[in-house]
Structure formats: structure tokens, C-alpha cells
C-alpha positions in Angstrom: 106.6 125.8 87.6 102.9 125.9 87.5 101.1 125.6 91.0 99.2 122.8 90.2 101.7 120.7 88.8 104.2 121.6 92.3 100.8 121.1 94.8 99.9 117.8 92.4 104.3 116.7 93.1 104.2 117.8 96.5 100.8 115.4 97.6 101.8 112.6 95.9 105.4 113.0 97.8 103.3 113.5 100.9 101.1 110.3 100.3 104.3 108.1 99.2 106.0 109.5 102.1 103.1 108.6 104.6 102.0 105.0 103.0 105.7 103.9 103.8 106.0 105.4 107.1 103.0 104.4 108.5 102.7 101.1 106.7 103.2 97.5 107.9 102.5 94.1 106.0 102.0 90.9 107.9 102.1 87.9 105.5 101.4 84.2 106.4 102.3 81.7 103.3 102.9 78.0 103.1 105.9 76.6 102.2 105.0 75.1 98.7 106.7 76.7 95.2 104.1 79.1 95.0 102.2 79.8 98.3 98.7 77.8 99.1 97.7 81.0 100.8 98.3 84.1 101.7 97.0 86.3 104.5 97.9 89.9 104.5 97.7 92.8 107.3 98.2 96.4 105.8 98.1 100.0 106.2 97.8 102.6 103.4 95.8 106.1 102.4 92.6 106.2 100.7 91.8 109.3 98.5 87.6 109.0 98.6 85.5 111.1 95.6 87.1 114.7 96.6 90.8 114.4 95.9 91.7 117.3 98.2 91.3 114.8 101.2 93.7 111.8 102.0 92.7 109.5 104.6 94.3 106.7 107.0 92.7 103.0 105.8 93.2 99.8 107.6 93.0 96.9 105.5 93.5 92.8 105.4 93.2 90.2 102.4 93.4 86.5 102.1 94.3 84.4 98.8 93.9 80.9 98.2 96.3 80.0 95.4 94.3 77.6 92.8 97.6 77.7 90.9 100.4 79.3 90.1 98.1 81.7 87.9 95.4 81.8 90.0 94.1 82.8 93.2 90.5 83.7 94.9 89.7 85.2 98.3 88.5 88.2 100.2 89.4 91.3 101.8 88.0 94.0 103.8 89.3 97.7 104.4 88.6 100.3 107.1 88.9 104.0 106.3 89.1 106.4 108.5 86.8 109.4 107.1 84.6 111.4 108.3 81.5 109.2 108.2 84.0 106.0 108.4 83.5 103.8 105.2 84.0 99.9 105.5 84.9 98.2 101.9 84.3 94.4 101.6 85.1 92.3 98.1 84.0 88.6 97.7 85.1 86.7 95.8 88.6 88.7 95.3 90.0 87.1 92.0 93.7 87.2 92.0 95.5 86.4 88.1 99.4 86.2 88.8 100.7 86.2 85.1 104.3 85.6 86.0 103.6 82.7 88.5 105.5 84.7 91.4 104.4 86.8 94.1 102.8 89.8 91.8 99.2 90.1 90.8 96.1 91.7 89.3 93.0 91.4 91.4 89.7 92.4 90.7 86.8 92.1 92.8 83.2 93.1 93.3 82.6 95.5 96.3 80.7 96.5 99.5 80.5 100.0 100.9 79.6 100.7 104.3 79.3 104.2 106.0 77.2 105.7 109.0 75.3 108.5 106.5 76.5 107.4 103.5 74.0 104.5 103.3 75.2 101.0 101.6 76.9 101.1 97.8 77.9 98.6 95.3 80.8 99.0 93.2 84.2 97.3 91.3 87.6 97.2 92.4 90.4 96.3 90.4 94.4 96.8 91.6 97.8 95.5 91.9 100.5 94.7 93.7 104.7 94.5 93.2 106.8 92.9 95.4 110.1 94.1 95.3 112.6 91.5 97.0 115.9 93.2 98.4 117.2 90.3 100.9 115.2 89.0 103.8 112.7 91.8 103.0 110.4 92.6 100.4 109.0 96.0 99.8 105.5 95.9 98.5 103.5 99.1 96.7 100.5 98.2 96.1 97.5 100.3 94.1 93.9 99.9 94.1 90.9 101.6 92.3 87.1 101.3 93.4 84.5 102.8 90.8 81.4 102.9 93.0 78.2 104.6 92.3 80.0 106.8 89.2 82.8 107.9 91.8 86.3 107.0 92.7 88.1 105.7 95.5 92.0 105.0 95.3 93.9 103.5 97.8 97.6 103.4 98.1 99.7 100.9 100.5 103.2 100.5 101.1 104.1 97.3 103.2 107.3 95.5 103.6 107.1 91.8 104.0 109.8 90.0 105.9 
């Protein structure tokens, strides 16, 4: 097998295996059909620019549902680099095209680093609940184009 296909298999096994060990997801929801809101704790990894080097990020994210297709809110994510980089989206637009707990989002975005000086950028992702009982498991992707680079972020929470 070619090495860079094995070292490509083996890092995303490494980054699956490490989003859903050290991930948690903290969800607060009304109790209407489809939620009024949602407010979301997480933990992922963050692949910034160089994709040699996987980071820890920190993140949370609020929705308010406008309707069962829509939501808008905010969220904010902390990675742990070397210089640390804060990411910040308002408004978060959230499309939901199946009414349930799955979405699209797309949002402008704010980066912050010590050294790295202050960018603007895009971020567009998604997430996929994945009911099994009284818990959900929740992948979720996202993709930042800032300043002609890329940042992808990978979470794994379970929701109870």
C-alpha cells in the first residue's frame, strides 16, 4: 500500500479516534416540536493551514430556531496552537432542510491570535445527529477559508 495513502488512513483514524474520546456535547433545548434554542458545549480537533499538525479546540454555539427550517446564532471556538487562535461567527445562519435536528450552517468569521494579527474569513459546516436511545452521537464538520488558507475542524459529541 502506498505510504501516503496508510499515513493519510492512519491520521484520520487517529483524529476520529481522538474527537470521540476526548469529546463531550452539552445541549440545552426547549421542549417545543422543533427546539426554540439550542446551546451547545463541544470538544473537537482543528487541522490549521499545515495539515501535518492536529490541534485540541474548545468550542460553544447557540441557535435560535426561527422555524423548523431555520435558525441564526453565534458561536465561538478556542484552539489550542501555538500562537492560540480564537474563532468568532455572527450571525451563524443555520438551514435544517429536513426540519429535525441536522443542519448546514454558514457564517462569517473572526480570527484572533497573539502573532498572528486579526483575519476575516467564511465558515460553512455541518452536523448529523445520530439517535441510538437516550443518546445521540453527533459528528460534526466544519471548514473556515480565511485569508486564501484553510482551517477544518472535526467534533464528535454525544448528546444525552
Amino acid at each position: 500500500m502506498n505510504s501516503m495513502i496508510k499515513q493519510g488512513l492512519s491520521r484520520f483514524i487517529m483524529l476520529f479516534a481522538i474527537a470521540f474520546t476526548l469529546s463531550t456535547l452539552f445541549t440545552c433545548r426547549s421542549a417545543n416540536a422543533y427546539y426554540d434554542y439550542r446551546f451547545a458545549l463541544g470538544v473537537g480537533i482543528a487541522e490549521l493551514n499545515n495539515s501535518s499538525e492536529t490541534d485540541l479546540e474548545v468550542g460553544a454555539e447557540f441557535e435560535y430556531r426561527i422555524d423548523a427550517l431555520w435558525g441564526v446564532g453565534a458561536f465561538g471556538n478556542y484552539i489550542f496552537s501555538s500562537p492560540g487562535i480564537s474563532l468568532m461567527g455572527v450571525p451563524e445562519v443555520f438551514v435544517h432542510p429536513l426540519g429535525g435536528d441536522w443542519y448546514i450552517n454558514a457564517s462569517p468569521l473572526l480570527e484572533i491570535g497573539s502573532g498572528i494579527g486579526t483575519h476575516v474569513g467564511v465558515r460553512v459546516g455541518t452536523r448529523v445527529p445520530i439517535p441510538l436511545g437516550v443518546i445521540s452521537l453527533i459528528p460534526q464538520v466544519a471548514v473556515d477559508f480565511i485569508d486564501g488558507q484553510r482551517n477544518l475542524i472535526l467534533g464528535f459529541g454525544i448528546q444525552i
